[in-house]
Phi, psi and omega in degrees: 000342221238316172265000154314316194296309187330296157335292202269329175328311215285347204258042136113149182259015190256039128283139167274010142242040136298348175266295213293355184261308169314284195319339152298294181320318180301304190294325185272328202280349173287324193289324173274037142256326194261349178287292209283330173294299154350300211273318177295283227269314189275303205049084172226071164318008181244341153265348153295351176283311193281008115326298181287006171260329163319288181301347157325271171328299160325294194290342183280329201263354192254330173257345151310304152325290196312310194299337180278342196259290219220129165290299214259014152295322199257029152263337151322340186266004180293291211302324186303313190299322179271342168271323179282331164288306160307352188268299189326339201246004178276292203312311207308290196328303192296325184292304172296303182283043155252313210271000000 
């Protein structure tokens, strides 16, 4: 994640959609903090589920973004996209044999 975000920083922040791709970045990476307090802290699986599709999503508009500034930013980004899919379908899981 830290050299995708780079990858699009170096290519200057006085484009604008280089801001608007940091800030999408921004947006996802609060959201992946607000997920483990949902899920950890609350111990709520049913609203970190509903969270993590938010951030699903984020991370999907973060690499559509990246990809118009840097191709190989928003491929460093599969994997993060492809581990939040699995945690996602772990939360689902755990949020039904709970409820």
């Amino acid at each position: 994640m830290g050299i995708s975000l780079y990858l699009v920083w170096e290519k200057g922040l006085q484009e604008q959609k280089v801001k608007k791709g940091m800030l999408i970045f921004g947006v996802q990476l609060g959201l992946n903090v607000l997920w483990s307090f949902l899920f950890f802290e609350l111990k709520s699986p049913y609203y970190a589920f509903v969270e993590i599709i938010l951030l699903w999503l984020t991370i999907f508009l973060t690499i559509l973004k990246f990809r118009e500034i840097s191709k190989m930013a928003s491929y460093l980004l599969f994997p993060y996209i492809l581990w939040v899919s699995f945690a996602a379908l772990l939360n689902y899981y755990l949020w039904v044999l709970n409820s």
